[in-house]
Structures are given as structure tokens and as C-alpha cells.
C-alpha positions in Angstrom: 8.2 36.9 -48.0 11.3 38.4 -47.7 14.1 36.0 -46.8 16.0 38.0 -43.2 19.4 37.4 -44.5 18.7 39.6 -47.4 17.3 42.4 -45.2 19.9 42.3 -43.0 22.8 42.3 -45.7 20.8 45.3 -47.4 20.9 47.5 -44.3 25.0 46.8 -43.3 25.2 47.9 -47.0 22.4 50.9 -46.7 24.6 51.6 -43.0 27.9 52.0 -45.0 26.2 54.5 -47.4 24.1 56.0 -45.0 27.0 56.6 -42.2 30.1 57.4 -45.1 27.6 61.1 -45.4 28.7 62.9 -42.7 32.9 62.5 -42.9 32.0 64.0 -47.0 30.0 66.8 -45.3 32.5 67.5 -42.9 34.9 67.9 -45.9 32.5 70.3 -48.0 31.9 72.5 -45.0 35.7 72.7 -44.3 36.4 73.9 -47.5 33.7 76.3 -47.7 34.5 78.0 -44.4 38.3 78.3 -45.5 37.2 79.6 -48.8 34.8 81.9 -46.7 37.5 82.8 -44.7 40.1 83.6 -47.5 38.0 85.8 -49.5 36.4 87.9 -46.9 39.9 88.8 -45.8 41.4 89.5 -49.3 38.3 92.1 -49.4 39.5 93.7 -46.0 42.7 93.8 -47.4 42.4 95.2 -51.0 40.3 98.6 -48.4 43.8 99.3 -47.4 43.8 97.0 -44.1 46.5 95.2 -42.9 46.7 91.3 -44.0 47.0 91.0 -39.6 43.9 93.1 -38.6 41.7 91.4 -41.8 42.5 87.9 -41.0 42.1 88.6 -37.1 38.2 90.7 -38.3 37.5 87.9 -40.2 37.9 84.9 -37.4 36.4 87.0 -35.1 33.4 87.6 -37.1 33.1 84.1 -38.5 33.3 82.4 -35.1 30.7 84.9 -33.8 32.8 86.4 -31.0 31.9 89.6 -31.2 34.8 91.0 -29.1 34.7 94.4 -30.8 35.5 95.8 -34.4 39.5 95.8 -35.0 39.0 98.4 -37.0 36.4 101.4 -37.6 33.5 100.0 -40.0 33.1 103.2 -41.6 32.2 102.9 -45.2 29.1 101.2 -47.2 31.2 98.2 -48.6 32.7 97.9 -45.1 29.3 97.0 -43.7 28.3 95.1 -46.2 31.0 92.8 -46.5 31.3 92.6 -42.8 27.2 91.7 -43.3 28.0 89.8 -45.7 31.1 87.8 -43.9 28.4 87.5 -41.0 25.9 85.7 -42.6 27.7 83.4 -44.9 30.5 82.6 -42.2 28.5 81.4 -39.4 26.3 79.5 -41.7 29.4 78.1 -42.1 30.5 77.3 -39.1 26.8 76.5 -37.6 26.8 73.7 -40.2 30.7 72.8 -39.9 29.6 72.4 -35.5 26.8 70.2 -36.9 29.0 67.6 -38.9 31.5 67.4 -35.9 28.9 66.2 -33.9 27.8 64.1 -36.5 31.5 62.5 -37.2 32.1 61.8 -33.6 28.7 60.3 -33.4 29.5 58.2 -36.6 32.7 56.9 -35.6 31.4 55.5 -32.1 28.5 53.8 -33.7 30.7 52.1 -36.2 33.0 51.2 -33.9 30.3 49.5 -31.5 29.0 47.7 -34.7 32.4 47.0 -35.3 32.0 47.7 -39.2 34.9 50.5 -39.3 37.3 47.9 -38.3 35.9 45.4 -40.8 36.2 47.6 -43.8 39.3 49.0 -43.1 40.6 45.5 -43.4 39.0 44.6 -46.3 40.3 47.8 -47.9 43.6 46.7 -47.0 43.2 43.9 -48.7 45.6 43.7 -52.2 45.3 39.9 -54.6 43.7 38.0 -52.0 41.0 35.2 -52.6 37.4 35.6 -51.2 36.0 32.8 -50.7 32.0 33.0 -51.9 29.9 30.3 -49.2 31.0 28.7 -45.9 29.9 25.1 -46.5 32.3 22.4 -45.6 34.4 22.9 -48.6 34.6 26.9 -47.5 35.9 25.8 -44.2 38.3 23.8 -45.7 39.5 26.6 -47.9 39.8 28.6 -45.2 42.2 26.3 -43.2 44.1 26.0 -45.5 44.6 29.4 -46.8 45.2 30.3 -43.1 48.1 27.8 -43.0 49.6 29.3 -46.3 49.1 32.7 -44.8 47.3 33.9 -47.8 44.9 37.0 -47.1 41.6 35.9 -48.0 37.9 37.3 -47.2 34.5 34.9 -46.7 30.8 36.0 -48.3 28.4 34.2 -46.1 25.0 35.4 -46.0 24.2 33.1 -42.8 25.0 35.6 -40.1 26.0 33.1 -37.6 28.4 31.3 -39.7 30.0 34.9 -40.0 30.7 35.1 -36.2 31.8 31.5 -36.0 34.6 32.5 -38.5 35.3 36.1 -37.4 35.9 33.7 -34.0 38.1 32.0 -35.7 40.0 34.6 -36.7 39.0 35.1 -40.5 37.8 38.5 -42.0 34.3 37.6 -43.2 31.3 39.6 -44.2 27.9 39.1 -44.3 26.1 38.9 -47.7 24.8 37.5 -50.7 27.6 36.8 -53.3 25.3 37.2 -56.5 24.9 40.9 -55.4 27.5 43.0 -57.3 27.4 45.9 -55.0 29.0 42.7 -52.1 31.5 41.9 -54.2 32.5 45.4 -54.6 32.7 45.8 -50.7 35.0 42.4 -50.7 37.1 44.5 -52.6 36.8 42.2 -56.3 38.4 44.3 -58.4 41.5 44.1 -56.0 41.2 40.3 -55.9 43.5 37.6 -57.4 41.3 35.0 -57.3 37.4 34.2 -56.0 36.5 30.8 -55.1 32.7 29.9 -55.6 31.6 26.7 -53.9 28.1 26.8 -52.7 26.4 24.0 -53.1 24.0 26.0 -55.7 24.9 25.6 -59.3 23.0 28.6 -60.5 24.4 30.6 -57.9 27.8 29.9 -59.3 26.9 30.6 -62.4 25.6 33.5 -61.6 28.8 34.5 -59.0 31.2 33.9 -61.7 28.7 35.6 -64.2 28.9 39.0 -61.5 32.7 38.6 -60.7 34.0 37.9 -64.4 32.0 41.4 -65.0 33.8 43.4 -62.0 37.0 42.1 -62.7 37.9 40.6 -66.3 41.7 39.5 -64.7 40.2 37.9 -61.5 40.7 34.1 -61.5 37.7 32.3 -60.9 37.5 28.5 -59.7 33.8 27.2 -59.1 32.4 24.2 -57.6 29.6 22.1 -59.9 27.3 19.5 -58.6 26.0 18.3 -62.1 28.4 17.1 -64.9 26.3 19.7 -66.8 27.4 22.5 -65.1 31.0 22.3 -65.8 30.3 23.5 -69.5 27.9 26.6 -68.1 30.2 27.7 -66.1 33.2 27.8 -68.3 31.5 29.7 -70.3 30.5 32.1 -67.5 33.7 33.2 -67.3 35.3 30.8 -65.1 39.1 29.5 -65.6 38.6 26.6 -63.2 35.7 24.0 -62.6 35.9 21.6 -59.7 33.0 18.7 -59.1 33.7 17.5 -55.6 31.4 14.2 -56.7 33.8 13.3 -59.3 36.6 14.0 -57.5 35.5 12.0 -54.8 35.0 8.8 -57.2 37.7 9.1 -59.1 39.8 9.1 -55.5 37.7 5.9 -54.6 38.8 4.0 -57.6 42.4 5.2 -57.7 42.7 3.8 -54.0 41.3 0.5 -55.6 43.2 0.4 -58.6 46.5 1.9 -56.8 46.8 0.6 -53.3 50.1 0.4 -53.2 50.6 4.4 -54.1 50.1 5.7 -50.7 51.9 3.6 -49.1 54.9 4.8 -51.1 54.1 8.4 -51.4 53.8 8.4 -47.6 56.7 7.1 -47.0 59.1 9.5 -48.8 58.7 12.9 -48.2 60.5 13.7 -51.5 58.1 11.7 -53.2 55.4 14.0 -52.1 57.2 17.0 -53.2 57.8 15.4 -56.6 54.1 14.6 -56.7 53.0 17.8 -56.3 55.7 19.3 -59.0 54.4 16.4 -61.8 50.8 17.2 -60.7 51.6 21.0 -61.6 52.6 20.3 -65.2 49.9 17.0 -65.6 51.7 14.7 -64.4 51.6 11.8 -61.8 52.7 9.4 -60.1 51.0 5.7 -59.6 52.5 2.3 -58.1 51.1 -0.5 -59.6 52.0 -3.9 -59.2 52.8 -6.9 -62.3 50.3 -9.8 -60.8 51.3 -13.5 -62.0 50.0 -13.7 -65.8 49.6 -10.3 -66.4 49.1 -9.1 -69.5 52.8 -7.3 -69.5 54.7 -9.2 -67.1 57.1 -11.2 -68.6 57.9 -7.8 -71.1 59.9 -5.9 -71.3 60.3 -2.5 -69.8 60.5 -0.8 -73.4 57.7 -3.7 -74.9 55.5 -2.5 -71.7 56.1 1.5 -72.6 54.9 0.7 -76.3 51.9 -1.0 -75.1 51.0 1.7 -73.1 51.2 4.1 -76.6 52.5 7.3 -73.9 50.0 7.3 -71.0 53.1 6.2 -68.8 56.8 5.4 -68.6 58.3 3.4 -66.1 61.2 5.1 -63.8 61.5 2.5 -60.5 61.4 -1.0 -60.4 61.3 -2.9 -56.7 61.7 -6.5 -57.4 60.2 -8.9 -54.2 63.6 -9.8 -53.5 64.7 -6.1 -52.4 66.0 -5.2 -55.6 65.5 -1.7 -56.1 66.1 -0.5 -60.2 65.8 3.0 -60.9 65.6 4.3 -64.5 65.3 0.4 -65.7 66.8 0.7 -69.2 64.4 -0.7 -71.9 65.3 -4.6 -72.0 64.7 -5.0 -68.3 62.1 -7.5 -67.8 59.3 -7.4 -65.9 58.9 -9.8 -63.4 55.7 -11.0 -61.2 55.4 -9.4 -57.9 57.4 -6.3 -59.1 56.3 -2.8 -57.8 56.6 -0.4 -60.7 56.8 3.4 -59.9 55.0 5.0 -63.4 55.1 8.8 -64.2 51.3 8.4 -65.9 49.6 11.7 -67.8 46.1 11.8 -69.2 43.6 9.5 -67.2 45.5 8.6 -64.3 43.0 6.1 -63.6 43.2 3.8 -66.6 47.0 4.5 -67.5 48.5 1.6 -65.3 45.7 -0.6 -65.2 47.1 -2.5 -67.7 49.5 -4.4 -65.6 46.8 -6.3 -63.4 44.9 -7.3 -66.6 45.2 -11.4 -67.0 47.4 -11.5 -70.4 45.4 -12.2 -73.4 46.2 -16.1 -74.9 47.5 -15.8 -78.4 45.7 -17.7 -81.1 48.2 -20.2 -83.1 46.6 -22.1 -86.1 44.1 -24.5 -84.0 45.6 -23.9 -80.6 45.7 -20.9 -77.7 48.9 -20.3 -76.2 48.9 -18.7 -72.8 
């Protein structure tokens, strides 16, 4: 059974190839008439006949007026280029009435289906992201391209999730992103970057597979649902693989492992700025706190750095008095209850956990010394 949303992209498509006929017959029928046109009068002319009076025998014979003969037709080759000039000149212009009506007719239908003023704006469309799916995380996209005031187009093949964003104000299209021929309308090989997150991992595969094809410099980013995916579509072609599941865990345990760096990052605008420029070049920023007996409180701020073999450095200390030491040189202490601002790369989530592990007693001959 044929699935509807197929049939119906295949017709808008089948309509855009179907309707785009008659403006390409207008054009042919134009030129042949003016070619008609020209040479019939160059052959009035080169019988000794004014370039005015040809031209003016010529229109009037073309159009079918028949107001009279400029002047006499008195000679075989007379009549039978004037026959001749008959015949193929309004063919010409029977056929060129034809593909008026035809344009006239085309532009009012497309305009009541509303698909001139779609393509036109998707044609106008120069390193913008289309968006491949309007699930959640398309909607988000959306918003937030909208926000940045980045030009962007949606492939949706649900038809009413099309009008719900063309409500909205967003250019969208209806069709199925694994067809090539759709991503050609959505203007691909204009793109900067496509963004495929449906909830189908062998539809992204096979989106990134089509685009990567289309356009070799396109940026792709696509969504995974299994770990296993990630690899697949890399080597699909994509430069970016995002797994919302493992982004959402990883989140979770951050918030349990980093309470505190919310709080802070909230609270300082600049800090969110700087956040986002560390985050740019694989970088963070965490707040972690030294609990009583942890395994680097007490050390030093250099000791604590060496322990941590480069997954972070320490550039704020806030003591629980309100002592606030920025760029804490390498023999400051570490005290309990401080809340240490770390610029942390790698795993993010394992980097600072260090400081709330209970410190490890040292063995000495017989005896454990906390």
C-alpha cells in the first residue's frame, strides 16, 4: 500500500515539472516567431523592397490581418515566400496565443497553490541550513535559528506539520528527505549546512548518504539513537554526530557531580560568554567543591594540578569565608569548603571528580595514616 505522504510529495514534485512546460514553450515559440519574422523580411528586402514596406508585409501577414498587400505580389518567389511567410508565421503565432493562455493559466494556479511563492523563496535561498524532520528537536532548531536570524528551510513529509510551521512563519516543504530530487528543490547544493534528526537512524544514514553526494562541501550534523550509529554515519559522510540519549545522561550526571556550576555560570553573564568561547576550542568550565577529607584538600594548588595529569587547572578559588583568589599561584592550599572554578578538557565529567573522593589512607610499616 502506498504510504499518502509519498503520493502527495510525488505530485507537488510531478506539478513543478509539469507546470515549469509552458513559460519554456512560451520562450521557444517567441524565438521562433522573431526568427520567422526576421528572415521573411530579409527576403522582401533582398527583391528590392524597402526594409519599411517588408517589415510592415511581414506583421501584417504573420498576425493574419489581411488589410491588403503593401506592395504588388507580382513574381513566383513573391508568392511563394509570401505562402510561405503565411503558413509558417501563423503557425507561429497560433501556437505563441496558445502558450499565453497557458502562462496566464499557470501562474494563477500556482499562485492559488501557493507553490510559486514557496520556490521563489527557496531559490533565494544562499548557505542556509535545512533542517531534514520536524520532531521536537526540529522545532527546537527552528527556534533557534529564527532567533539568530539564520535562513533555514524544513523537509517534513507530514503535511500538517508543514502548515503548522509555514504558520509559524518558517519556509517549509513537504517531502521525503531520502529523495534526492527534495533535496535538490531545498536547494542542497546552495546549502551551508543540513541538519538530519529524525528519529530514524537509517533514514540518516541514508540523508547524509544523498546530501554528502549533492553537495561534497555541505556540512552535515545528524542525530543517532544507537551508540552504533555514530560510526555509520561518520562514515556516511557526516562531519557531526549528535546522540540526544547521551547527551541527555551525561547532563544528568554533570548536574550531580557539578551542582554548584549553574549556580555560578548563572550568575555572571561573562561567565556564560566565557563558557561558550572555552566550549568552542574543548574546553570548560566546572565548580566543584574540596569536601572535608578529600582526597586533594589539604594540597596544594600545584600538588592538586599534578594529580589531575592535565584534565584541569585551577583559575578561582572562593574560600567559605568570602575570600575570593583568582589565578591561585601553585603553593596555595586547598582548604575544605573551598569552591574551585577548573578550566577542565577531555571528559568533563570525570576531570573534577577527584576533589569529592574521600582521600586514600597511606600505608606506613604496620600502621594507616589518614
Amino acid at each position: 500500500m502506498n504510504d499518502p505522504d509519498d503520493e502527495f510529495s510525488a505530485f507537488t514534485q510531478g506539478a513543478n515539472r509539469v507546470l515549469g512546460s509552458p513559460v519554456r514553450l512560451l520562450s521557444g515559440t517567441l524565438i521562433y516567431v522573431a526568427v520567422i519574422f526576421v528572415v521573411s523580411t530579409i527576403g522582401y528586402i533582398t527583391h528590392g523592397w524597402p526594409p519599411g514596406d517588408a517589415a510592415y508585409m511581414v506583421l501584417l501577414t504573420i498576425f493574419s490581418v489581411g488589410y491588403g498587400e503593401v506592395r504588388p505580389i507580382d513574381t513566383t518567389f513573391l508568392r511563394l515566400w509570401t505562402t510561405a511567410t503565411i503558413v509558417l508565421g501563423c503557425t507561429g503565432m497560433i501556437v505563441l496565443t496558445g502558450a499565453l493562455v497557458q502562462v496566464f493559466t499557470l501562474f494563477q494556479f500556482r499562485q492559488l497553490l501557493g507553490i510559486d511563492k514557496m520556490q521563489t523563496d527557496i531559490e533565494k535561498l544562499k548557505d542556509h541550513a535545512i533542517i531534514c524532520g520536524l520532531g521536537r528537536i526540529g522545532v527546537q532548531l527552528a527556534k533557534a535559528l529564527t532567533e539568530a536570524r539564520h535562513p533555514f528551510l524544513i523537509i517534513e513529509r507530514n503535511p500538517a506539520k508543514v502548515e503548522d510551521a509555514k504558520a509559524q512563519g518558517w519556509l517549509a516543504m513537504v517531502g521525503e528527505a531520502t529523495h534526492e530530487d527534495v533535496l535538490r528543490l531545498a536547494g542542497i547544493e546552495h546549502a551551508r549546512v543540513l541538519a538530519s534528526v529524525l528519529p530514524d537512524d537509517a533514514a540518516n544514514v541514508f540523508i547524509t548518504l544523498s546530501a554528502r553526494s549533492l553537495n561534497p562541501k555541505v556540512q552535515i550534523i545528524a542525530r543517532g539513537e544507537a551508540p552504533t550509529t555514530e560510526r555509520k554515519l561518520f562514515h556516511a559522510g557526516a562531519d557531526k554526530v549528535v546522540l540526544p540519549t547521551h547527551i541527555g545522561a551525561e547532563r544528568i550526571v554533570e548536574l550531580i557531580l557539578y551542582p554548584a556550576t549553574d549556580a555560578a555560570i548563572q550568575n555572571a553573564e561573562h561567565m556564560s560568554d566565557t563558557r561558550r568561547f572555552l566550549h568552542d576550542i574543548g574546553l570548560d568550565l566546572e565548580v566543584v567543591t574540596a569536601v572535608p577529607k578529600g582526597a586533594l584538600t589539604g594540597a596544594s594548588v600545584g600538588e592538586a594540578e599534578r594529580r589531575g595529569a592535565g584534565a584541569f587547572f585551577i583559575v578561582q578559588i572562593d574560600r567559605a569565608n568570602g575570600q575570593s583568589i583568582q589565578h591561585p599561584g601553585e603553593d596555595v592550599n586547598i582548604e575544605p569548603g573551598d569552591s574551585i572554578l577548573l578550566v577542565v578538557r577531555g571528559t568533563r565529567l570525570s576531570a573534577g571528580a577527584i576533589f569529592g573522593v574521600p582521600a586514600t589512607p597511606v600505608k606506613q610499616g604496620r600502621a594507616y595514616l589518614g
